[in-house]
SEDREN-499409 format. One record per atom (N, C-alpha, C): residue number from 1; atom name; x negated, y negated, z negated; residue in one letter. Coordinates in steps of 0.02 Angstrom, whole numbers, plus 50000, padded with zeros to 5 digits. Atoms other than C-alpha are relative to their C-alpha. Example, Ala and Ser with C-alpha at 12.3 -4.5 7.8 and 13.67 -1.06 7.14 Angstrom:
SEDREN-499409
[1,N,[49955,50059,50000],A]
[1,CA,[49385,50225,49610],A]
[1,C,[49955,49940,50000],A]
[2,N,[50042,50059,50003],S]
[2,CA,[49316,50053,49643],S]
[2,C,[50039,49945,49963],S]
This chain:
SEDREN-499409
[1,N,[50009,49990,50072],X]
[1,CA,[48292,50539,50717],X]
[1,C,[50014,49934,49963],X]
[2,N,[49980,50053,50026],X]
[2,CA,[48289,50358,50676],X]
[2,C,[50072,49971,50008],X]
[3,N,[49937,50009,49994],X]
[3,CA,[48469,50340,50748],X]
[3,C,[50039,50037,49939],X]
[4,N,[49946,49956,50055],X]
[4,CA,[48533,50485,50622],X]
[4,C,[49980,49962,49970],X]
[5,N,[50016,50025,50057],X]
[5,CA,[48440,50392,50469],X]
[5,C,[50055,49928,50006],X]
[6,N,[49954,50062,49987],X]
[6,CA,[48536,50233,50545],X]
[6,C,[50070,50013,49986],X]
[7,N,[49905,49973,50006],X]
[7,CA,[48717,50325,50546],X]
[7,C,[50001,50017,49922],X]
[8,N,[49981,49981,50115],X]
[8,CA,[48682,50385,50338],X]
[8,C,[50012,49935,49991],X]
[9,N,[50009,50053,50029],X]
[9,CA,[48661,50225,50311],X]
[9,C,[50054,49934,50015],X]
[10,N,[49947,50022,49963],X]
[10,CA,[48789,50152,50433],X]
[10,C,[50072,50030,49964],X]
[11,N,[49957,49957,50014],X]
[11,CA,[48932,50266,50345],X]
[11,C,[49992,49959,49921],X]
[12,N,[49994,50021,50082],X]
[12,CA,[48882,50187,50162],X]
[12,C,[50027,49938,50007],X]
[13,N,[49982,50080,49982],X]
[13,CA,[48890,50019,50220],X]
[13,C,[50075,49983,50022],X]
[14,N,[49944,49995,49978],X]
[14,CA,[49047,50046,50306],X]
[14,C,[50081,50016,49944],X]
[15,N,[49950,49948,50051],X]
[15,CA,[49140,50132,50158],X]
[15,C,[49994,49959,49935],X]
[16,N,[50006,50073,50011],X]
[16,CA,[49089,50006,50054],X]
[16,C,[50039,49946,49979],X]
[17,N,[49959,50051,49977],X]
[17,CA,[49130,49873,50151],X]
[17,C,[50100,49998,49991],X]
[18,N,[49909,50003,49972],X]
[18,CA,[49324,49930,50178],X]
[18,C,[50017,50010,49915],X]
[19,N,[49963,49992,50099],X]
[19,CA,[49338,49974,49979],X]
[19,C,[49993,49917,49977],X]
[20,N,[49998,50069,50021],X]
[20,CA,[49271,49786,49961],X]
[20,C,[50090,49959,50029],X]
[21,N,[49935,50038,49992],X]
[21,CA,[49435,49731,50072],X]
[21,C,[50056,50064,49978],X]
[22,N,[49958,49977,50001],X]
[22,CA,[49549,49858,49989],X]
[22,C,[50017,50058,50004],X]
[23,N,[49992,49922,50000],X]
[23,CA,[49535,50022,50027],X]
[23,C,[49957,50038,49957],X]
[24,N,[50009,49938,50078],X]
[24,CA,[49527,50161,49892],X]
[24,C,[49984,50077,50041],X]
[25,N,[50006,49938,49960],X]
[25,CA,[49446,50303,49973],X]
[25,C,[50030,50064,49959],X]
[26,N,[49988,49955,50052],X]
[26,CA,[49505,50397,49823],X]
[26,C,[50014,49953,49925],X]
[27,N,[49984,50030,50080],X]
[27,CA,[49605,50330,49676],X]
[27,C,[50053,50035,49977],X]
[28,N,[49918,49993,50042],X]
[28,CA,[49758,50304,49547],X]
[28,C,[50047,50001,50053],X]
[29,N,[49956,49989,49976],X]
[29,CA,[49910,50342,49655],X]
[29,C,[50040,49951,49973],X]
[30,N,[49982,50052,50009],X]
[30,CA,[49994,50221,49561],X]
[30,C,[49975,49931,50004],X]
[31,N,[50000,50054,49991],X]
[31,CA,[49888,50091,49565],X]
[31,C,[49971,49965,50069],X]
[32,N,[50018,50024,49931],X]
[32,CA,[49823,50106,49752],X]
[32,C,[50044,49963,50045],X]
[33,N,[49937,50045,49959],X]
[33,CA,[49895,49989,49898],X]
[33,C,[50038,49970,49974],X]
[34,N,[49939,50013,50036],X]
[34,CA,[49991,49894,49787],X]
[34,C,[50052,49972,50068],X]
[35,N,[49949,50031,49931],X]
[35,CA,[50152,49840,49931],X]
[35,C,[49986,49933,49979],X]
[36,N,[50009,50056,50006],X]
[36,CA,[50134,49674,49851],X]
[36,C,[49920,49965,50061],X]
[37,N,[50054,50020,49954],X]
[37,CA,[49942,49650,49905],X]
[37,C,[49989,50001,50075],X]
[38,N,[50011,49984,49913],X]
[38,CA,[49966,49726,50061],X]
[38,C,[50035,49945,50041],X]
[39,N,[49969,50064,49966],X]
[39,CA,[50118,49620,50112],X]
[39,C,[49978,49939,49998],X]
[40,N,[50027,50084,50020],X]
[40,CA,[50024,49459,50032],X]
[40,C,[49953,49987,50058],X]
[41,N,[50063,49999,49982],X]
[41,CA,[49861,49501,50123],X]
[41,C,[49977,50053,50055],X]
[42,N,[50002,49963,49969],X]
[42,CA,[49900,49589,50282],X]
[42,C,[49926,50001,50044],X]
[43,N,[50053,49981,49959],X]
[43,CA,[49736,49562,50367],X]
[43,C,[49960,50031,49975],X]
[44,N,[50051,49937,50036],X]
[44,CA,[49614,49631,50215],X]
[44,C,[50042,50056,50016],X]
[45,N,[49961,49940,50000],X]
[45,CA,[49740,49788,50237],X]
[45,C,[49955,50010,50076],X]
[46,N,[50024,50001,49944],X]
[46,CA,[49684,49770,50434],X]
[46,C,[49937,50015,50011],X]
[47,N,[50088,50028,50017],X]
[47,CA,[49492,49725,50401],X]
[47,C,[49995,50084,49960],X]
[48,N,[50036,49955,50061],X]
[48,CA,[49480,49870,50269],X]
[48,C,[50032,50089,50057],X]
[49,N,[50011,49937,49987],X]
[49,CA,[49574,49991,50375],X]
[49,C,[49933,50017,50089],X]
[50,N,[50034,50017,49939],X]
[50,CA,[49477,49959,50552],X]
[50,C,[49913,50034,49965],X]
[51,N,[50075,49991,50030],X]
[51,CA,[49300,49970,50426],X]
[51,C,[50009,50104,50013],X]
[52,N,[50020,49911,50017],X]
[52,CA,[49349,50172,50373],X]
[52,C,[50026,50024,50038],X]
[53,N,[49985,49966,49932],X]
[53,CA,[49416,50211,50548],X]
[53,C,[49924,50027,50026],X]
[54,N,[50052,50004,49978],X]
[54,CA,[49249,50166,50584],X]
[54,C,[49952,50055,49978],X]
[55,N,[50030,49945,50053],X]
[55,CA,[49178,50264,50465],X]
[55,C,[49999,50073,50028],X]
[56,N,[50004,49922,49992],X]
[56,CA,[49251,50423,50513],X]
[56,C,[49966,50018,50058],X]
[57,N,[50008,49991,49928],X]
[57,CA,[49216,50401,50697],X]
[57,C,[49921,50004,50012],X]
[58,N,[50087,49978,50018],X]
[58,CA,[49007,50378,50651],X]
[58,C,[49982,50072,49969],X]
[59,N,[50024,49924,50006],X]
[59,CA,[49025,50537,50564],X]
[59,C,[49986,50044,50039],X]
[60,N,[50005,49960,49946],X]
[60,CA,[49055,50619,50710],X]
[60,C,[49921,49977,50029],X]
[61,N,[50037,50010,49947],X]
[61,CA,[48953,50533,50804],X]
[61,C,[49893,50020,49963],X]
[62,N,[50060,49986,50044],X]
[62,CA,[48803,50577,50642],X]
[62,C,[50002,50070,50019],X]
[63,N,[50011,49896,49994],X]
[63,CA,[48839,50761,50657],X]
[63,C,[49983,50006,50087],X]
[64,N,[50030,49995,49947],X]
[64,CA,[48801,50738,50849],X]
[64,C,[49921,50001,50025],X]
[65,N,[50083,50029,50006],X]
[65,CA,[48634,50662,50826],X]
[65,C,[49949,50054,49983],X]
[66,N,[50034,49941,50016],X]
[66,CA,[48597,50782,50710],X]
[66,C,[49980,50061,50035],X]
[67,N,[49989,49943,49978],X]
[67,CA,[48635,50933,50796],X]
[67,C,[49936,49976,50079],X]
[68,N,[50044,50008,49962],X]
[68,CA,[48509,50848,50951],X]
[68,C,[49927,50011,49981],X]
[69,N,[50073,50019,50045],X]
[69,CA,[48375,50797,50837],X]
[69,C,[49977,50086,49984],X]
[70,N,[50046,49960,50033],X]
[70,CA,[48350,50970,50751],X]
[70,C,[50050,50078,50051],X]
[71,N,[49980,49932,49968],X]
[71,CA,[48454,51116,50868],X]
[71,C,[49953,50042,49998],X]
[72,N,[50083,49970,49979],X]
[72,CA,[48265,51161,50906],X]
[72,C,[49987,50053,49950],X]
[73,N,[49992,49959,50055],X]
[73,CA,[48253,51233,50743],X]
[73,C,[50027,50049,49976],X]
[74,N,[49964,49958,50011],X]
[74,CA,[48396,51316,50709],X]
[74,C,[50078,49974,50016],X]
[75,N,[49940,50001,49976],X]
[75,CA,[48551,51326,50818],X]
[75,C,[50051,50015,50000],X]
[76,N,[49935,49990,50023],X]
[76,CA,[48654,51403,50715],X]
[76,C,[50002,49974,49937],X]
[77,N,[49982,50039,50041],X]
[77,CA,[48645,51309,50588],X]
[77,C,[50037,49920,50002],X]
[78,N,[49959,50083,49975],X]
[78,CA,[48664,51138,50693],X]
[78,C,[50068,50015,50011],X]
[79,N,[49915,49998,49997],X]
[79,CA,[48818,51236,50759],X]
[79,C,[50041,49971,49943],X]
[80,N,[49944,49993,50044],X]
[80,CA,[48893,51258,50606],X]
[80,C,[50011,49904,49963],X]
[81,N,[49997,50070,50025],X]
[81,CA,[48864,51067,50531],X]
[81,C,[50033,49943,50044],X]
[82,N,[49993,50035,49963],X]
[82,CA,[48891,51001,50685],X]
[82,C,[50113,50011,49994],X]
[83,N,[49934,49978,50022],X]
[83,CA,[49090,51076,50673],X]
[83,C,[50001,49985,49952],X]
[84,N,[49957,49998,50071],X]
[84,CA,[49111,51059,50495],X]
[84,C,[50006,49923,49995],X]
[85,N,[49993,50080,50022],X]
[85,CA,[49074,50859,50488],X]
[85,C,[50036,49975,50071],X]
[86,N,[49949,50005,49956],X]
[86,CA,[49157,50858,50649],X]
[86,C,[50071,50000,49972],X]
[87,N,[49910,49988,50022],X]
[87,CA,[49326,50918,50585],X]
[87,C,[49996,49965,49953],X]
[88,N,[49978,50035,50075],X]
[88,CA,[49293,50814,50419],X]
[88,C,[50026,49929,50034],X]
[89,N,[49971,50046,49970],X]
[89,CA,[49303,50670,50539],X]
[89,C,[50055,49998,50027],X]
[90,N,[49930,49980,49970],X]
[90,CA,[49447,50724,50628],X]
[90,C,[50051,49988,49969],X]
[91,N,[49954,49980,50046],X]
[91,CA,[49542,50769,50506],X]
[91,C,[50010,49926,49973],X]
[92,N,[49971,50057,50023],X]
[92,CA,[49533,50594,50420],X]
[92,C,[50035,49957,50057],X]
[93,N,[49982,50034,49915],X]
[93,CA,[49557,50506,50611],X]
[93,C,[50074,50022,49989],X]
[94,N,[49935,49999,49970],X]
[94,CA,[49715,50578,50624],X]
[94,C,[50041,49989,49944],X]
[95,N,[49944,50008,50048],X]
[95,CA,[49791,50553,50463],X]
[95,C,[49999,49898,49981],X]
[96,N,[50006,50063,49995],X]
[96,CA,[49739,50368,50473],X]
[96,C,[50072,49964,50019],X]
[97,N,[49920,50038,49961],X]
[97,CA,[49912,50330,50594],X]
[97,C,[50056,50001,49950],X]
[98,N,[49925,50000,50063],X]
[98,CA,[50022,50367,50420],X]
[98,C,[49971,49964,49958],X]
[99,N,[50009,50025,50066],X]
[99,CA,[49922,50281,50315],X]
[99,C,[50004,49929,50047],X]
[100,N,[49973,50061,49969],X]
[100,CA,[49949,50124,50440],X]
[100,C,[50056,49975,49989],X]
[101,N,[49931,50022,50021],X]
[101,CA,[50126,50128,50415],X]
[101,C,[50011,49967,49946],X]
[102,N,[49972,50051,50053],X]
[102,CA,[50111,50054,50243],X]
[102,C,[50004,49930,50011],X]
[103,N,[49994,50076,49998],X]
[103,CA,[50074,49894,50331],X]
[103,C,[50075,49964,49990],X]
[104,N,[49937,50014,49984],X]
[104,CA,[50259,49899,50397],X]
[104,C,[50043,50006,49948],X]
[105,N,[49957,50000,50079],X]
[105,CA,[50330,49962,50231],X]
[105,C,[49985,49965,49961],X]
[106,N,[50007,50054,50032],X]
[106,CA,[50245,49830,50159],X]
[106,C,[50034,49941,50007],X]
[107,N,[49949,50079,49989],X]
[107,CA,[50336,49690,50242],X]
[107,C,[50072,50015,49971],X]
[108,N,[49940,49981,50014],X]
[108,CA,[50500,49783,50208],X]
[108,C,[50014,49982,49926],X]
[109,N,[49996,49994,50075],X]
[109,CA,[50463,49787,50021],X]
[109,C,[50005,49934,49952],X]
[110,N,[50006,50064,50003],X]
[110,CA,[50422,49611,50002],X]
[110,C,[50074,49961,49988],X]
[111,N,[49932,50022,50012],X]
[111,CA,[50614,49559,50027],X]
[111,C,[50019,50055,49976],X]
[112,N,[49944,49958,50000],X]
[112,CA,[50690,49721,49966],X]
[112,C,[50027,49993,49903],X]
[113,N,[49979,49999,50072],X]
[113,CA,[50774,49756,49789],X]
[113,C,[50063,50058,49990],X]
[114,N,[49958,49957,50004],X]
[114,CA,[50852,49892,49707],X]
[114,C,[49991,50068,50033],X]
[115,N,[50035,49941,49976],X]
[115,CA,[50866,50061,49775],X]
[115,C,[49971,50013,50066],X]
[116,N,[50053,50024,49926],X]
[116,CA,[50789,49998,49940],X]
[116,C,[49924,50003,49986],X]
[117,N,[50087,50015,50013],X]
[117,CA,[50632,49932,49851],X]
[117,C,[49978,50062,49964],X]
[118,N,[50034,49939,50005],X]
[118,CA,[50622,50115,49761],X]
[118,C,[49994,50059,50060],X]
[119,N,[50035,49982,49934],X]
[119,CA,[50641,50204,49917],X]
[119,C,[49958,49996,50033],X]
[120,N,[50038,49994,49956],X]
[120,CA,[50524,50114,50016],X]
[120,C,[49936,50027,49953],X]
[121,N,[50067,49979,50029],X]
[121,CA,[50394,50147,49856],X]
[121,C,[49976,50071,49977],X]
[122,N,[50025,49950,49995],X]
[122,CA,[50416,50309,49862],X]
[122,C,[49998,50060,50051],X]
[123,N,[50032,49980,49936],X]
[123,CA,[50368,50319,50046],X]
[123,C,[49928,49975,49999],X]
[124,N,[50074,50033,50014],X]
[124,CA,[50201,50223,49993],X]
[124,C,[49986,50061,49965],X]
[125,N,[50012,49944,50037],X]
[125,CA,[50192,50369,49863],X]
[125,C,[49960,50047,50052],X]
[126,N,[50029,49960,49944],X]
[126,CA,[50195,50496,50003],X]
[126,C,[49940,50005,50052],X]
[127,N,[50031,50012,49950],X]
[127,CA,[50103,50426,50119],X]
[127,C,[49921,49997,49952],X]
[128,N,[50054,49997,50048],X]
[128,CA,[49962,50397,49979],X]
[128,C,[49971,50073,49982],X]
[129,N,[50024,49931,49998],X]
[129,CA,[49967,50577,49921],X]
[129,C,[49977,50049,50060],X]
[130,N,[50024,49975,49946],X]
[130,CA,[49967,50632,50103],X]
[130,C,[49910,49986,50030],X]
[131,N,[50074,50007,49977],X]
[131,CA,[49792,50551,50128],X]
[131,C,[49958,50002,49934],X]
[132,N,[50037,49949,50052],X]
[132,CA,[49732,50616,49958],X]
[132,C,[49970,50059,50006],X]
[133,N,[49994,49907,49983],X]
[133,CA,[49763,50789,50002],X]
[133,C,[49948,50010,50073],X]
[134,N,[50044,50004,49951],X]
[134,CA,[49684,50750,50182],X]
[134,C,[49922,50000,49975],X]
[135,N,[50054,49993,50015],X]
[135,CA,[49545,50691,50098],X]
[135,C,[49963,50057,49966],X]
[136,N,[50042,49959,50049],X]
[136,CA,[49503,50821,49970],X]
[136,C,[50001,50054,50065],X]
[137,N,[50011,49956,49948],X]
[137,CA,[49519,50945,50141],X]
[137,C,[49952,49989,50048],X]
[138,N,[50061,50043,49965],X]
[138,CA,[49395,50850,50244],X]
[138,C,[49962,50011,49954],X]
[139,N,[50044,49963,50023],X]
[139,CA,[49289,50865,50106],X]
[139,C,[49967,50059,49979],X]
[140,N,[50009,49909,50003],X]
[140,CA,[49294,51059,50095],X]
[140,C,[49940,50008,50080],X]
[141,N,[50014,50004,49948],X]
[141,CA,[49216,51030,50275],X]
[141,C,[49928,49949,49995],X]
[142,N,[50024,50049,50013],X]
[142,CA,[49106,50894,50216],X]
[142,C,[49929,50032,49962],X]
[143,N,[50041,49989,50043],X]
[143,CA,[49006,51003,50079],X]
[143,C,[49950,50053,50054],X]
[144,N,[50030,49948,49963],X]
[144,CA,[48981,51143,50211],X]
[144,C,[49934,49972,50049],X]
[145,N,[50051,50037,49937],X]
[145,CA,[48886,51020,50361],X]
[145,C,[49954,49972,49948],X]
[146,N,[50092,50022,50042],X]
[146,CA,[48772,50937,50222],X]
[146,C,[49966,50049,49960],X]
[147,N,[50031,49935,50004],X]
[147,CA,[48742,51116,50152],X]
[147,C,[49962,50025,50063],X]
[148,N,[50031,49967,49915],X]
[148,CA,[48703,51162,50343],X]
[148,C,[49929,49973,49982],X]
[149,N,[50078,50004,49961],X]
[149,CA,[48558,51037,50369],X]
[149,C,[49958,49986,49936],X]
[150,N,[50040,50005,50056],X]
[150,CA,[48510,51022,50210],X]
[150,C,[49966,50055,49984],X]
[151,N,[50022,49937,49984],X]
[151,CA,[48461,51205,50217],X]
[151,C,[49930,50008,50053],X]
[152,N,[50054,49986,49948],X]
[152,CA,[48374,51176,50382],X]
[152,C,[49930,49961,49967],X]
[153,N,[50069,50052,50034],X]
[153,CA,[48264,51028,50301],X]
[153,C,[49960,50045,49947],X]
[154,N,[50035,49957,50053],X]
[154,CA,[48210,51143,50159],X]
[154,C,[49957,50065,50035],X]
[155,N,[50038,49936,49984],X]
[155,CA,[48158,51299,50275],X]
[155,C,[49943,49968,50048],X]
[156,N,[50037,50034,49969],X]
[156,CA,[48084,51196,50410],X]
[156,C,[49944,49922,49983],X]
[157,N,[50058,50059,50031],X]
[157,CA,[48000,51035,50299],X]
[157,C,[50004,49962,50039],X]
[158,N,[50000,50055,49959],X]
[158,CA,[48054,50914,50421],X]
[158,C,[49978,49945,49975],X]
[159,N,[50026,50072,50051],X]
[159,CA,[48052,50780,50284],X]
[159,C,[49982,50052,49940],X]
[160,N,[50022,49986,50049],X]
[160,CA,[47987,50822,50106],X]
[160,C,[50063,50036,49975],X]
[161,N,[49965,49955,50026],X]
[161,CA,[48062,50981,50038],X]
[161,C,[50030,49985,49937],X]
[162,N,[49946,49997,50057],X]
[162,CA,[48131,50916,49871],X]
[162,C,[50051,49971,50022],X]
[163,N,[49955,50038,49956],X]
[163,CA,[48251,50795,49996],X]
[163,C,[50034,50049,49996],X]
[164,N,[49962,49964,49949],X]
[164,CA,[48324,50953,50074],X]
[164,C,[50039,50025,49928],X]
[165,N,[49979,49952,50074],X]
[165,CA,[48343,51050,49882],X]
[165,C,[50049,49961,49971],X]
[166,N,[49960,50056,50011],X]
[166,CA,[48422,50872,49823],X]
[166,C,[50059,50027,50030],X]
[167,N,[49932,49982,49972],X]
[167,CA,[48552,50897,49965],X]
[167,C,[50036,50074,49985],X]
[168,N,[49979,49959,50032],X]
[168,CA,[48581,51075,49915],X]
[168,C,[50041,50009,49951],X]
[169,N,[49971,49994,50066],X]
[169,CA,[48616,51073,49738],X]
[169,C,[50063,49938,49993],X]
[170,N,[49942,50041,49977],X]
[170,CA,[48723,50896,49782],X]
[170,C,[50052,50028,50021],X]
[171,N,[49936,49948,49981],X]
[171,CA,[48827,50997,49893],X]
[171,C,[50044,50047,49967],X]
[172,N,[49954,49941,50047],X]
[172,CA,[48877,51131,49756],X]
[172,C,[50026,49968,49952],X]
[173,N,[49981,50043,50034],X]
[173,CA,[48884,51010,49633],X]
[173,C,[50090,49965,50013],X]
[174,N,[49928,50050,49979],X]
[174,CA,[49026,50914,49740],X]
[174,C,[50044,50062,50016],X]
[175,N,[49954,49949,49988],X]
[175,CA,[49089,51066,49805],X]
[175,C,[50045,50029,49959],X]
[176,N,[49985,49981,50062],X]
[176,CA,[49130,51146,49640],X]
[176,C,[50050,49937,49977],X]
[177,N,[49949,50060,50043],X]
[177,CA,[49200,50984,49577],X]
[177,C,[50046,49989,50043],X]
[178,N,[49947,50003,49949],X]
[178,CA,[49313,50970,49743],X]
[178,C,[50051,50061,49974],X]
[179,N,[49960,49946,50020],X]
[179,CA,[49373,51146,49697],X]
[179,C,[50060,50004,49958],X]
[180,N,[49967,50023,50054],X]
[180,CA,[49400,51106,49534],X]
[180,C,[50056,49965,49975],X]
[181,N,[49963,50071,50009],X]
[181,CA,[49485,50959,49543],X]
[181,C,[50078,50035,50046],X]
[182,N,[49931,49965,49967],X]
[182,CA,[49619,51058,49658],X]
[182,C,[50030,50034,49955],X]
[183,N,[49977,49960,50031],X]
[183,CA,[49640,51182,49551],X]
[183,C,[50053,49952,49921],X]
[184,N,[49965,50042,50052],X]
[184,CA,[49669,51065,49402],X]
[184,C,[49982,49924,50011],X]
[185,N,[50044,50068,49978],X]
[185,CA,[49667,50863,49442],X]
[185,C,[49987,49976,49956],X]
[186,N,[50026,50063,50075],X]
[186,CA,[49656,50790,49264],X]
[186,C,[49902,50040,50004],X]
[187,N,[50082,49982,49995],X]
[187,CA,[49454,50880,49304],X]
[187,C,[49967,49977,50050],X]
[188,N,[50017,50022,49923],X]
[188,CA,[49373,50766,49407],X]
[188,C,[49931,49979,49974],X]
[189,N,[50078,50048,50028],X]
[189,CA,[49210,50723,49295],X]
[189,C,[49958,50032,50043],X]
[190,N,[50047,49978,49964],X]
[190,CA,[49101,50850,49401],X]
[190,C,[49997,49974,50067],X]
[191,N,[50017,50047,49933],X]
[191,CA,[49166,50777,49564],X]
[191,C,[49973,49939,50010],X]
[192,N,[50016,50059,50007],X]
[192,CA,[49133,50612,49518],X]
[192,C,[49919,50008,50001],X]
[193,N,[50097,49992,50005],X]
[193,CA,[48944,50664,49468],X]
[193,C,[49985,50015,50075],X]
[194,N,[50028,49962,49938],X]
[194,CA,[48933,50755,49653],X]
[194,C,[49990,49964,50031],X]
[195,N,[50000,50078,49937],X]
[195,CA,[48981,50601,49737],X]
[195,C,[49945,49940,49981],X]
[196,N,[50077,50019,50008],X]
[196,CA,[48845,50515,49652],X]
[196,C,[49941,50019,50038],X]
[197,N,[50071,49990,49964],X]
[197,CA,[48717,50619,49689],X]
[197,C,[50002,50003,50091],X]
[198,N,[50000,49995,49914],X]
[198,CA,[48794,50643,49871],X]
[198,C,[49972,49921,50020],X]
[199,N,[50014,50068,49981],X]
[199,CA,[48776,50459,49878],X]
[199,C,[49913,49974,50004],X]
[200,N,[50085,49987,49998],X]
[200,CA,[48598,50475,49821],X]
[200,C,[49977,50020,50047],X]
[201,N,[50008,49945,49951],X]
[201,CA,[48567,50597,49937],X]
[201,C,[49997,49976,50062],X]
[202,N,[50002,50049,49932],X]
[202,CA,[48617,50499,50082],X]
[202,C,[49972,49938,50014],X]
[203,N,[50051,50041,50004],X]
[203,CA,[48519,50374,50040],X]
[203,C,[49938,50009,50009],X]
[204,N,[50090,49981,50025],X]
[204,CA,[48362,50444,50002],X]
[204,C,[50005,50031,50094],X]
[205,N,[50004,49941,49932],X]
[205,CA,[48394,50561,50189],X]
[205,C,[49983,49950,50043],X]
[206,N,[50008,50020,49942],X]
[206,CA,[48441,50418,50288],X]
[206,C,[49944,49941,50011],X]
[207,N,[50028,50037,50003],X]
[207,CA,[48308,50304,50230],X]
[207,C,[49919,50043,50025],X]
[208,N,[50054,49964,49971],X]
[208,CA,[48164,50454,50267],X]
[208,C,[50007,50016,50069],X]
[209,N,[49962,49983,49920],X]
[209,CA,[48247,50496,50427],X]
[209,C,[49942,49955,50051],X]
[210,N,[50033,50086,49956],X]
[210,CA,[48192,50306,50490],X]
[210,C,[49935,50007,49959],X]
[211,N,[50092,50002,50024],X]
[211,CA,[48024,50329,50398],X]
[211,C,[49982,50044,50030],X]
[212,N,[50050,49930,49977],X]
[212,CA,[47961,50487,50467],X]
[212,C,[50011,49974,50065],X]
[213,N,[50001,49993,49947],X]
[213,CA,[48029,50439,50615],X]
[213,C,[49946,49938,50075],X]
[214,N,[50022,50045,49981],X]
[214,CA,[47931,50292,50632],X]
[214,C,[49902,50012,49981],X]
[215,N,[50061,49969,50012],X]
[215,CA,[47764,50365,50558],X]
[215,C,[49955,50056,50046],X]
């Protein structure tokens, strides 16, 4: 139990960290990765992507924990969380190896000029929108597993039942605004709020997690 509260908390820190050297878990398309910074400052590019590799790979390894810690309870519910933040990890893991390549199109860009240097920038384009789109799909997967145990916490009172309701209404909140935001992207004010409170949320969880578990 105190290990899961450690991985919420391990996953903020981490995500964070890699936005501090550079990485945009979610931005402007134009103004993410600039090729300049990258080529200037190939190791923050390195440093920042290595951090949200990391990242994804604790998810997993959070939805494992979980699914130990509380199966007892309800085992089809761990199922289902345990898969959904599974594949959210996944899913970013593997799209990671294209978003590497900008390192290399970064050096290219550095000397290029002309319809070289728009070419290669609008393989940075691609490769940017490609892990946009990843992302907002991982998070379809994302709302479902913290709906899962956030559910269980509320029927079972593991920790204090407004925690679990918090994660609930968080979840629809973001969910809805994920939707949304597909449907039309200039609508992103509700996602933005979700990810707040998700952020809340994971705070407040993984900080009771390690309290209860230590009480």
């Amino acid at each position: 139990m105190m290990l899961s509260g450690l991985l919420f908390l391990l996953i903020i820190i981490t995500n964070l960290a890699s936005n501090r050297f550079g990485y945009q878990t979610f931005g402007d398309l134009k103004k993410e990765a600039k090729f300049e910074e990258i080529g200037k400052y190939p190791k923050k590019f390195k440093i920042a992507f290595v951090l949200i590799l990391f990242e994804h790979f604790i998810i997993i390894l959070l939805a494992l924990t979980l699914f130990f810690n509380f199966k007892s309870y309800n085992l089809y519910l761990a199922i289902i969380w345990t898969i959904s933040r599974s594949t959210e990890g996944l899913i970013q893991i593997y799209n990671k190896k294209r978003y590497w390549g900008l390192l290399k199109i970064a050096k290219k860009y550095s000397t290029a000029f002309g319809d070289e240097k728009k070419s290669l920038d609008n393989l940075r384009l691609n490769i940017l929108k490609s892990k946009q789109s990843n992302f907002i799909s991982a998070q379809i997967f994302f709302c479902i597993g913290t709906l899962s145990y956030s559910i269980l916490f509320v029927i079972y009172g593991i920790i204090p039942v407004f925690i679990g309701w918090f994660g609930i209404v968080s979840s629809f909140i973001y969910g809805f605004g994920n939707g949304l935001y597909i449907v039309k992207t200039n609508l992103k004010a509700i996602w933005n709020l979700g990810g707040l409170l998700i952020l809340l949320f994971e705070l407040i969880l993984g900080g009771s997690l390690i309290y209860y578990s230590i009480i």
